[in-house]
N, C-alpha and C positions, 0 to 999 in steps of 0.2 A: 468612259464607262459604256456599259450594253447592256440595250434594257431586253429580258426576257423573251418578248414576242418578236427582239430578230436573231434569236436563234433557231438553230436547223434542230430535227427532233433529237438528234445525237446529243449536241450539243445542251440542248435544253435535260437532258436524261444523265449527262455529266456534271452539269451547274446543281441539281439536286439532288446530287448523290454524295455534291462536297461534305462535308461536317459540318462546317461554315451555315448550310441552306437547311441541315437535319435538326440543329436547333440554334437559335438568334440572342440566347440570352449569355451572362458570364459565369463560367464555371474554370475551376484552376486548371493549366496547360496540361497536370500530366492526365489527363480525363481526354481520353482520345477516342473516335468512335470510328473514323476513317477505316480502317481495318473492317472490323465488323461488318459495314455499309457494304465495302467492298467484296470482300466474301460471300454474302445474302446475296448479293448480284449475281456474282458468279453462279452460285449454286442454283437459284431459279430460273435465272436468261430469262424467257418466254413462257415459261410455266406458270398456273396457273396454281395460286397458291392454294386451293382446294387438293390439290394432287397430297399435299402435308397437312391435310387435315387427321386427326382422329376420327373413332368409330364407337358407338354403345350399341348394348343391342336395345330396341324396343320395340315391345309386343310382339316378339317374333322376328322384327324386322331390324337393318342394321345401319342407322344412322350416323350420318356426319359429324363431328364436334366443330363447331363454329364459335370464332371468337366472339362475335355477337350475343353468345351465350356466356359470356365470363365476366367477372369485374376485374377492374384492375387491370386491364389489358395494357394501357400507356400507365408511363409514372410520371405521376404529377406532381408537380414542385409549388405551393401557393404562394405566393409573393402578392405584400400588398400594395396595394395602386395610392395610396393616400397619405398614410400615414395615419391610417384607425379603423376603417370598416369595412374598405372596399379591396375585396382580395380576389388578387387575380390566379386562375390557375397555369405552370406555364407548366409544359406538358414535351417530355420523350417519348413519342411515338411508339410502339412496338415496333423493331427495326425492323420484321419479318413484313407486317404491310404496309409500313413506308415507303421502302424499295418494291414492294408489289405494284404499289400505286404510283410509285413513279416509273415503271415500267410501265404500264399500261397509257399514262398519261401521253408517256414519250414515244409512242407508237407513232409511227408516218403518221398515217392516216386521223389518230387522233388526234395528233398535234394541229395539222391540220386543218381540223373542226376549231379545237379550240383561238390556236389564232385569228384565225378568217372570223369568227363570231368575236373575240374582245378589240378587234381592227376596224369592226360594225359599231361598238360601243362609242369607240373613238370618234365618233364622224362627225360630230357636231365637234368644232373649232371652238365654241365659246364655253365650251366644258371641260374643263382638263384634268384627267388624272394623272398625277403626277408622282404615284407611289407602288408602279408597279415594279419588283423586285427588280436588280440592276445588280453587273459582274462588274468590279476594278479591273483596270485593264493599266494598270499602275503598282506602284508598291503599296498602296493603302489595301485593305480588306475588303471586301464588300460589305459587309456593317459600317465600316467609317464612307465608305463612298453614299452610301444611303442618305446618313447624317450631313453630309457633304449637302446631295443633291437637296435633301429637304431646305436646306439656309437657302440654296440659290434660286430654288426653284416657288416654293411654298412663301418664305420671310421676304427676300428681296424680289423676288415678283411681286407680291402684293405691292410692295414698295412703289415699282412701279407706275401699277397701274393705278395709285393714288392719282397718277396725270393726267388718267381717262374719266374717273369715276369721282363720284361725290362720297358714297354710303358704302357701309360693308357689314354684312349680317353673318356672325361667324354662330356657326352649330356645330354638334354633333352628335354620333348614335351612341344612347344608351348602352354599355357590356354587350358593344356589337358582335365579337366573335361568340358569345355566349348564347345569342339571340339568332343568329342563323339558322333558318330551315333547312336542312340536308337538300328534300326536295325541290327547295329555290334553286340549286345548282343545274340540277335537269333543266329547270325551265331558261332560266338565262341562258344554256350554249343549245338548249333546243328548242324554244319558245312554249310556253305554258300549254297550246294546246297539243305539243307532238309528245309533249314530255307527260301527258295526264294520260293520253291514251296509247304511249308506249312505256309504262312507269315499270316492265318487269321486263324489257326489250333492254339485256346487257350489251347488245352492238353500237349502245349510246352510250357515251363515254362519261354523259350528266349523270345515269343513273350508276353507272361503276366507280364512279367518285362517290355519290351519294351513299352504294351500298358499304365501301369501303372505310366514311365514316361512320355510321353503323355501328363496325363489327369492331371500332377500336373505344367504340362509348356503348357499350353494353346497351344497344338497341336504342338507343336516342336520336330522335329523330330532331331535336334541339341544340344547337352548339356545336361548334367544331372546334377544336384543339388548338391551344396557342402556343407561341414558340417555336415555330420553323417557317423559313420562308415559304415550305410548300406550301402550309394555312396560308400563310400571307396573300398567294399567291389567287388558292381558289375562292378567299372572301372576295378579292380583285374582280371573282367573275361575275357573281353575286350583288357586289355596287356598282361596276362597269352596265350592268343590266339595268341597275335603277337609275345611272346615269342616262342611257336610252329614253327609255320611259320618261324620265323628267324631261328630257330633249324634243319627245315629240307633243309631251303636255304643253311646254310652253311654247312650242309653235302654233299650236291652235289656240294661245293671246295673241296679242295684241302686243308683248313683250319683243324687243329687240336690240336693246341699248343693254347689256349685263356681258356677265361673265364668270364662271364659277372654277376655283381651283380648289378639286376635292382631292386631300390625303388620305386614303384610308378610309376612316370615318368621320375625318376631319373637314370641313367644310367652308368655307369663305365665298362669298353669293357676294359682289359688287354691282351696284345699279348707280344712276341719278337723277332716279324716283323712289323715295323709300314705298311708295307702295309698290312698285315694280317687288322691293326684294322681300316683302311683306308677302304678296299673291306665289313669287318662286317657293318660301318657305314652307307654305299652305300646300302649292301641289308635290314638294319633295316628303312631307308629312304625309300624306293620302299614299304617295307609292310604296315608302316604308312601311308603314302598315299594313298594307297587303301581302309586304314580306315576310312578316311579323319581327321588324323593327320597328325600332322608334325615335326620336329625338331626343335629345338630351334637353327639361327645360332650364337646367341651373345654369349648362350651357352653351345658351343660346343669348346673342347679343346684337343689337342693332345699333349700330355707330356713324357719326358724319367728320369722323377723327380717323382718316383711316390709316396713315402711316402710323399713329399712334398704334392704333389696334391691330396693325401688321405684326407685331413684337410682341411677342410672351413678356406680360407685367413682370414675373420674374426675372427676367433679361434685365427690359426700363432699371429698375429697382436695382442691381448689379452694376451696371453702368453710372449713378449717379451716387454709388456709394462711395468713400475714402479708399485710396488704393496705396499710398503709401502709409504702411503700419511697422511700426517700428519693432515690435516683441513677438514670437509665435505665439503667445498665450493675447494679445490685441489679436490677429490675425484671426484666430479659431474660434475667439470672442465675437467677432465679425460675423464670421459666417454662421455660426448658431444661433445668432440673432434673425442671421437671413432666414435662416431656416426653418423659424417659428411665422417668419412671416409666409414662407414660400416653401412648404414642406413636399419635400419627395419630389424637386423641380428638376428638369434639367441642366438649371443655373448651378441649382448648388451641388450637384455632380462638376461641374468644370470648375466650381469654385475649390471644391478639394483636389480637383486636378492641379491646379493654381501651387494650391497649398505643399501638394506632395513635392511637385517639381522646387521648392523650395528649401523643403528640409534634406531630399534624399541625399546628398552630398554633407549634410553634416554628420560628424563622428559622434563618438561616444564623448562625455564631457561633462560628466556626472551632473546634468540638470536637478537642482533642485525641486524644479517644478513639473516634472514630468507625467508625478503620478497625475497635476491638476489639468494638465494636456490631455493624459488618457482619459479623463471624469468627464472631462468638454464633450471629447470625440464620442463618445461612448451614448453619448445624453443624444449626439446626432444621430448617430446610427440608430438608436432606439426608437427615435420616432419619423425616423426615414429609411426604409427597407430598399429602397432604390439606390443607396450607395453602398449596400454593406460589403461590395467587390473594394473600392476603392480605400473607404474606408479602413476597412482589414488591412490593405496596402498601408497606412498611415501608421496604425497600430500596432500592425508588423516592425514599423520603424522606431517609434519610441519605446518598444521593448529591449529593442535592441539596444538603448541608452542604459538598461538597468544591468546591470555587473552578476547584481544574485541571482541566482538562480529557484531559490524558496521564494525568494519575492515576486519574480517573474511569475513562479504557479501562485502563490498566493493573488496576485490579481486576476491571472487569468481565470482562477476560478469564481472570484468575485463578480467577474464581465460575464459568464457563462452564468453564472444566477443570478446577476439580472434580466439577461436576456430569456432566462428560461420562464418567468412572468407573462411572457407573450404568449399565445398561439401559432402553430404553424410556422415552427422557426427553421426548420428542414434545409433551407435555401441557405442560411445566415450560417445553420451547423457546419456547411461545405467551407464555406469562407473561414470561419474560425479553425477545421482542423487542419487548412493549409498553414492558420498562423504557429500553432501547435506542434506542427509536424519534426520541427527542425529543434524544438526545443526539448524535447526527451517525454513530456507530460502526457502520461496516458489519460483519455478520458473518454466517455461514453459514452458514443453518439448515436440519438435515434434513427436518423434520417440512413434509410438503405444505402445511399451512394456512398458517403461516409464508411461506411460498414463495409463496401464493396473494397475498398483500400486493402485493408485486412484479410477480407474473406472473398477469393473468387466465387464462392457458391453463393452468395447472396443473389439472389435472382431481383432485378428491377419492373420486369414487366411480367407479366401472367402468361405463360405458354403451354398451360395445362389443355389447352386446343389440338395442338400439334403434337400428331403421333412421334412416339419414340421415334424420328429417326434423324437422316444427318443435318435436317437444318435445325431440331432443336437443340440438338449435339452442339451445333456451331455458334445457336447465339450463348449457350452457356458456356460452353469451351472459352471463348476468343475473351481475351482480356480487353478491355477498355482503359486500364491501369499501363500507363507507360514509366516504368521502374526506371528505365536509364534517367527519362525528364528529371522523375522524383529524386534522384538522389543527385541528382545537379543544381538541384535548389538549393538558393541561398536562403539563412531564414529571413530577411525583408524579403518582400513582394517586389520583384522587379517591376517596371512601370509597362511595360509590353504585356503584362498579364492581365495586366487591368483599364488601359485606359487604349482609345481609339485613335487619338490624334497626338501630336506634338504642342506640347504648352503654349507654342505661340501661335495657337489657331483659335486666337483669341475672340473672335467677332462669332465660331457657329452657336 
């Protein structure tokens, strides 16, 4: 793998221009955006997306149309984080200042800046971030090589350095992409004071990032957008700077004996002194807040168990459960148990990985019990929105055991009104009319992308900015629907559409 900051600006302007890096979440294969990406390239190169702005007149005079002025600009998908209250937004860009902005990012010169400034972040050895985006340079994806690097580098590190360390104080930040100040960006690649008194100085690439998110959140100077590596990328810059900050805070203790390996906003502080990781916690709290982040106190955990606590309880809890189960209905029994214990985990996504790689090779065989398979599954999904990709995949499969075809719509209308009891099912509607597609059942879906199948005119993001001309032409024009994929679908969910690794990558 190759992490980000050693690529050359080219490079770095091709890695986010993949689909791959445009959005990080699961959506069914024939949903392609590659095209799209790659045409808005073409068509801009160097320009300056204001060139495609629109015009009104006011008070005589003739002003610009800026997306900062529209709602709706990205399309947002809410997907919940829990399993009841906490919903996260995951968010497709407007492709128009996506590629702006990774044009601009990917300029020499800027590239440049921003390396040489997250290369500064780096410099303290006893702080490691270890989650800055990363290319497979294999047949894996870059999403599974991610998940990869997290076990080896984040799980079995810690592991490690159980040998060095006594205690281990694991945090993190509150709805940290949500909590982002636009204007922290300026200040981390340009330090707070060049970025306050050059805050309308566009030759700084902090504040063309800044304005950039802006104009795709309807003037918000709060939050930046989740679901693509680029966010991933410039929250990176954002706690790479408070990684700094904390570095040179605890040089002026008395502190020397620690170690910190921050993911994201993930955090794990190893001392042995628990006040050593008691006093780091205190000053990584004071620089967050200045950010206007914050800590997470639910949590936040101090421990003298630390291989213990190296390991997602979820995992522990997986590993000491029974593994040979004799029936699918024990099996799915199994993990709906886990699942109340450990909801929305990443265990019980591999566990229905587990699960799939087991059934998919059986035939049709008129199970009696099938409906009470799909009642399990169904009861999972519902109060775990994190697997409804794989899931589907599962459901997709024991439909395929049912012969009738009345039957088959009669359930699946049943599974669609319970699901419809929720909030925000939009993410959930895409999965389910992949399951749908192949079995003849029309039905009615809210959610735009959905609707985009059917209807190319359904527009996903807001372009009412952009003057009539050829690039708003292009993003309406250009299909995102790839019809050949779609009509070479089987109706199961093949396993390549939904899951990252191979079954026997059993330990990530």
């Amino acid at each position: 793998m190759k992490r980000i900051l050693d690529f050359s600006h080219t490079n770095a302007r091709r890695f986010l221009l993949k689909e791959e890096s445009y959005y990080n979440f699961d959506l069914p294969k024939y949903f392609v955006f590659q095209k799209l990406l790659e045409q808005i390239s073409q068509e801009i190169q160097e320009k300056p997306l204001s060139d495609y702005y629109g015009n009104y007149p006011d008070a005589g005079k003739t002003k610009a149309t800026r997306p900062y002025d529209y709602e709706n600009v990205n399309h947002r998908l809410l997907n919940n984080k829990d399993g009841k209250f906490a919903w996260r937004p995951l968010q497709l860009v407007h492709p128009a200042i996506y590629v702006s902005l990774v044009h601009k990012i990917s300029k020499e010169e800027n590239w440049n800046v921003i390396v040489s400034r997250m290369e500064e972040f780096r410099s303290n050895s006893k702080i490691r971030c270890l989650s800055l985006p990363i290319a497979s340079d294999d047949e894996l994806s870059d999403r599974a090589t991610t998940v990869s690097n997290w076990w080896h580098s984040v799980e079995q590190g810690s592991i490690k350095l159980a040998l060095k360390y006594q205690y281990v104080v694991h945090t993190d930040i509150s709805d940290c992409y949500g909590s982002i100040y636009t204007h922290s960006i300026a200040w981390a690649l340009h330090t707070r004071e060049v970025a306050k008194n050059k805050r309308t100085d566009k030759n700084l690439i902090g504040n063309v990032i800044d304005s950039c998110i802006q104009d795709m959140s309807f003037g918000q100077t709060n939050g930046i957008p989740q679901g693509s590596v680029l966010m991933d990328f410039i929250a990176e810059i954002v706690l790479g700077y408070a990684d700094l900050e904390l570095s040179e805070k605890i040089h002026d203790t008395s502190i020397d004996d620690y170690e910190i390996l921050r993911y994201r906003d993930d955090y794990r502080i190893f001392t042995n002194n628990p006040q050593d990781g008691d006093l780091i916690l205190k000053l990584l709290t004071e620089i967050l807040v200045d950010l206007g982040l914050k800590l997470n106190p639910q949590k936040t955990l101090a421990s003298n168990h630390v291989i213990t606590n190296s390991i997602k309880q979820d995992k522990l809890d997986w590993i000491k459960s029974p593994k040979k189960i004799a029936t699918l209905q024990e099996h799915l029994l199994l993990i709906h148990d886990f699942s109340c214990k450990h909801p929305n985990s990443g265990r019980l996504s591999k566990a229905l990985d587990k699960f799939f790689a087991r059934i998919k090779r059986l035939k049709n065989n008129n199970r009696d019990d099938v409906l009470v398979l799909i009642s399990i599954l169904v009861d999972i999904m519902f109060k775990n929105p994190r697997i409804y990709p794989i899931g589907a995949a599962i459901l997709s499969k024991f439909l395929s055991w049912i012969n009738s075809g009345d039957e088959k719509i009669e359930i699946l209308d049943a599974i669609i009104s319970k699901f419809r009891l929720l909030p925000n099912i939009g993410y959930l509607e895409i999965w389910i009319q992949r399951i749908v597609l192949k079995t003849g059942h029309e039905i009615p879906f809210e959610e735009p992308i959905c609707k985009k199948l059917n209807d190319a005119n359904v527009s996903l993001w807001n372009s009412d900015w952009l003057n009539n001309n050829k690039l708003k032409q292009l993003i309406t024009n250009c299909s995102i629907v790839e019809r050949e994929i779609l009509e070479e679908m089987d109706e199961v969910i093949e396993e390549e559409e939904v899951r990252l690794f191979d079954s026997k990558n059993i330990y990530l």
